[in-house]
C-alpha positions in Angstrom: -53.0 104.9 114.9 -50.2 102.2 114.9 -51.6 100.8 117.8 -55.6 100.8 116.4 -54.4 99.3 113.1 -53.0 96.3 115.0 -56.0 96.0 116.8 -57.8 95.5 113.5 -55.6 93.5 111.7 -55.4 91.0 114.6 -59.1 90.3 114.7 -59.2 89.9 111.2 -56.6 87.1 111.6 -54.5 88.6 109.2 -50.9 87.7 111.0 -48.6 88.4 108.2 -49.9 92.0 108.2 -49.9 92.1 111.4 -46.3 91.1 111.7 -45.6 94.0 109.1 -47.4 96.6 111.0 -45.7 96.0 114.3 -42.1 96.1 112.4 -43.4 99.2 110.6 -44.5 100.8 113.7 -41.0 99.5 115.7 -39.1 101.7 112.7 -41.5 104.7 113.1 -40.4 104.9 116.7 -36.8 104.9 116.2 -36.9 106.7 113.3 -38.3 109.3 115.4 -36.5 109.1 118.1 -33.3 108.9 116.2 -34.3 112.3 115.2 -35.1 114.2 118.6 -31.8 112.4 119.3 -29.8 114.7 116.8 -31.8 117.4 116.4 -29.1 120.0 118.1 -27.2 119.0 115.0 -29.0 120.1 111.9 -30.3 123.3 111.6 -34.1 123.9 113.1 -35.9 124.5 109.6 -34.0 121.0 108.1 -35.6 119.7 111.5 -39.2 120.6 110.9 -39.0 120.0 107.5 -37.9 116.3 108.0 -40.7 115.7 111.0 -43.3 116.9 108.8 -42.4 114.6 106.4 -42.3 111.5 108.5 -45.4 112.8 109.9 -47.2 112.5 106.4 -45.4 108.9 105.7 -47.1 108.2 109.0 -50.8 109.1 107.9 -50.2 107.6 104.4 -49.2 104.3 106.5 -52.5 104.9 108.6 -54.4 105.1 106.3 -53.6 102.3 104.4 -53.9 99.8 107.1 -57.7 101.6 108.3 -58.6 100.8 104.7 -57.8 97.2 104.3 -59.6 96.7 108.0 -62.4 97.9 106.8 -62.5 96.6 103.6 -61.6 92.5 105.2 -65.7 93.6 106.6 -67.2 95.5 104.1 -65.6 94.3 101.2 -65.6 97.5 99.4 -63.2 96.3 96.9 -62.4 99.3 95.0 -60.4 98.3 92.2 -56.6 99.9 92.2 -57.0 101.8 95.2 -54.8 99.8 97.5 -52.2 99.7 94.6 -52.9 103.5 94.5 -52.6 104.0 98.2 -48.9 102.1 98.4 -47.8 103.7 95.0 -48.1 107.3 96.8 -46.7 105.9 100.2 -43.6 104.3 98.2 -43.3 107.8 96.2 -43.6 109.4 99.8 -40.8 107.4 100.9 -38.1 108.1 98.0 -39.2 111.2 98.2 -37.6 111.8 101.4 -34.9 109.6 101.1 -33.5 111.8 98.2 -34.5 115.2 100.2 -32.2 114.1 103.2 -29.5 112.7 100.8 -29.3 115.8 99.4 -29.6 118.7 102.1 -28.2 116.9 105.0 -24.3 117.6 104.1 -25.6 121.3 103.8 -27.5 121.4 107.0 -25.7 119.4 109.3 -23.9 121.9 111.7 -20.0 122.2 113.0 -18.4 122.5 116.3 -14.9 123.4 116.2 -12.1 125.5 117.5 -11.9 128.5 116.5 -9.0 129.3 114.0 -7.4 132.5 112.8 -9.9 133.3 109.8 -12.8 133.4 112.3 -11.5 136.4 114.0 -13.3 139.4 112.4 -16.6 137.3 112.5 -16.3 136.6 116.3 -15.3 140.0 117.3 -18.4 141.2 114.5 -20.9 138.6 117.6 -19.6 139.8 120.7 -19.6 143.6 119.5 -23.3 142.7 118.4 -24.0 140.9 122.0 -22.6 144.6 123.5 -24.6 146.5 122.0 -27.6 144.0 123.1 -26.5 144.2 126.2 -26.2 147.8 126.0 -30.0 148.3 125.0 -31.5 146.5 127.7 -29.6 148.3 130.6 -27.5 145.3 131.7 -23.4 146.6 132.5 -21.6 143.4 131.0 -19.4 143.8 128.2 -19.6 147.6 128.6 -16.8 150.2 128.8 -13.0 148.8 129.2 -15.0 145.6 129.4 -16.5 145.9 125.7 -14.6 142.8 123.9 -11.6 143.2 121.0 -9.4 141.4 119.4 -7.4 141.1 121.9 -9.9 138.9 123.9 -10.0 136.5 120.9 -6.4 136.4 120.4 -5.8 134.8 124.0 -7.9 132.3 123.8 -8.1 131.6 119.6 -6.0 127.8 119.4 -6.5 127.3 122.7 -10.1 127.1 123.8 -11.9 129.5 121.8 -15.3 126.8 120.2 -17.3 128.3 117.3 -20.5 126.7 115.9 -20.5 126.7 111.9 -23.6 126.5 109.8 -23.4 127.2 106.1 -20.0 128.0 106.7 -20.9 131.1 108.4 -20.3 131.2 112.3 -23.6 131.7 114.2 -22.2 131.1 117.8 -19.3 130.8 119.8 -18.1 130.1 123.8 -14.6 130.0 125.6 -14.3 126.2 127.3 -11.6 126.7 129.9 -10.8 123.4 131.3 -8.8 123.2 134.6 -9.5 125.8 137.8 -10.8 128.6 137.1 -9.7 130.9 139.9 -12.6 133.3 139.8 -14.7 130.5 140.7 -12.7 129.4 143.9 -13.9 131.5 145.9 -17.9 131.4 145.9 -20.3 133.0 148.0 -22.7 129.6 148.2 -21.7 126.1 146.5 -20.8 124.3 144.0 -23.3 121.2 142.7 -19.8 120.2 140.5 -16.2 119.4 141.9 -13.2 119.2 139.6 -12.4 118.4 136.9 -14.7 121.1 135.2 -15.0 122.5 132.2 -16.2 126.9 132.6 -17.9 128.3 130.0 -16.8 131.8 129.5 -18.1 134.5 126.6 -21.1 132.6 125.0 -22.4 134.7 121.9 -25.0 133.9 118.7 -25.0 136.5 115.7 -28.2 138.5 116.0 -29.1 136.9 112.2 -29.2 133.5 113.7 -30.8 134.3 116.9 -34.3 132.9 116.5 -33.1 129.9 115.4 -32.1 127.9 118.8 -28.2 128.0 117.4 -27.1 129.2 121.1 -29.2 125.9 122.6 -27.7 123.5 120.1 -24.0 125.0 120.9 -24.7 124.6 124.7 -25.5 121.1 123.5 -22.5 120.2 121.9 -20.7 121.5 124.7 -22.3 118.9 126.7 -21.5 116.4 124.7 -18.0 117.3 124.4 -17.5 117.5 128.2 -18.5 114.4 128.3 -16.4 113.0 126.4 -14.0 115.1 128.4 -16.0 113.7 131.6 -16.0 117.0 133.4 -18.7 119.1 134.9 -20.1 122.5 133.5 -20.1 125.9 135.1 -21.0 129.0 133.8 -21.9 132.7 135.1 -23.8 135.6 133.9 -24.4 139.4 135.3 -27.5 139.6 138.0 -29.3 142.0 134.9 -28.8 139.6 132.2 -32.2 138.0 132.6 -32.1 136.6 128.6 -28.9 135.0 129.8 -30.1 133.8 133.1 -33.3 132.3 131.8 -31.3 130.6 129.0 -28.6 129.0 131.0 -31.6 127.5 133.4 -33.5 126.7 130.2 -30.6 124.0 129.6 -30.4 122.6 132.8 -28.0 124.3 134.9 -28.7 125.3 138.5 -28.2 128.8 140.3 -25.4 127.9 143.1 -24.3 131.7 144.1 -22.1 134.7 143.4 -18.6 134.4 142.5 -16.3 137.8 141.4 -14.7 138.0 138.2 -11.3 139.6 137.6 -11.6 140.7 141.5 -14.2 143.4 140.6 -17.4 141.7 138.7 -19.9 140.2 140.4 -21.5 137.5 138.7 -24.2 134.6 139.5 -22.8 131.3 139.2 -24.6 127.9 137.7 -23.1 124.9 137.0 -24.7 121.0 135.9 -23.5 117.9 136.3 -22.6 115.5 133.6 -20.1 113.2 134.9 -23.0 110.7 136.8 
């Protein structure tokens, strides 16, 4: 519509407007694209609410621009309603201003290590992710394997990452930086050399599930390996298809089978950051 309005406004010979529209449409794009940018760190609802928003500032700006073509031909000449028009798009425009002001402090997610408070909520994720795992007849997590405190404890200050959202933790993940032994030895290869970054016990609370909080962790992983500049591997049982689909969802590619703990066999993926 940006691109129609300018089309107008040029043969009019309007060139002031037309200088405004092509800023106006310049700051759309950004604005937008600033957005997409970020997105993994606001929550998905703040998300949509914010692109709907810009999406009606849009029309009103579309709008306005169609009717003043049309009216440099047809003279309609309706008294006020240009004034009317830019009153509602300036309203629009606050509007928004004050609703991101305002909920993005709230909204705006945290990635962190994990700390000694976060224990019980942790351990309350992975036993949920068991007993998912349980249900649909994949042998991870199951048995001796089933995770406890103990799991937490050995890696809590140390590379234990939780993801925070109304100060509630909605997903975690183990980044073990350095060799990983398991991974030495792998029947096929590696995409990724070292130094790497494995991504071990990756878990969202089943209340925050449908809400992409596991694909905005795995982002913020990214981004903090690299900073680290180090690669990304990861593994997941054969059976875990939600798990397998998720991992190649975000980019990572199947390289083989590698045994865990000399007894668990695993398929391996890994993705390259450090270009």
């Amino acid at each position: 519509m940006f691109i129609f309005g300018l089309s107008f406004k040029a043969s009019t010979g309007d060139y002031i407007l037309l200088v405004v529209l092509v800023l106006i449409e310049f700051a759309f794009k950004i604005g937008f694209k600033y957005i997409n940018s970020i997105n993994y760190t606001i929550s998905d609802k703040f998300y949509k609410k914010i692109l709907k928003m810009l999406n009606i500032i849009n029309f009103e700006f579309d709008f306005l621009f169609v009717y003043l073509f049309f009216d440099s031909i047809f003279e309609f000449n309706i008294k006020y309603l240009v004034g009317m028009i830019f009153g509602i798009l300036v309203m629009s425009i606050i509007f928004f201003s004050l609703f991101v002001s305002l909920n993005l402090k709230y909204e705006v997610l945290t990635f962190r290590m994990a700390n000694e408070s976060d224990r019980e909520s942790i351990l309350e994720i992975y036993l949920e992710g068991a007993e998912s795992l349980k249900n649909d007849g994949v042998d991870q997590w199951q048995g001796q394997y089933v995770p406890s405190f103990k799991d937490i404890d050995e890696h809590l200050g140390i590379d234990l990452y939780v993801l925070e959202y109304h100060k509630r933790i909605v997903s975690t993940a183990c980044l073990v930086e350095g060799i990983d032994e398991d991974y030495e030895n792998i029947n096929g290869k590696w995409n990724t050399s070292l130094p790497y970054i494995s991504i071990h016990k990756v878990a969202t609370s089943n209340e925050y599930k449908k809400q992409s909080f596991g694909r905005k962790m795995m982002s913020y992983i990214e981004n903090f390996a690299k900073r680290k500049r180090m690669d990304l591997r990861i593994d997941t049982h054969k059976d875990n298809k939600k798990m397998r689909n998720f991992i190649i969802s975000c980019g990572y590619k199947y390289t083989g089978e590698v045994i865990l703990q000399g007894e668990l066999e695993r398929l391996a993926y890994d993705k390259v950051i450090v270009k």
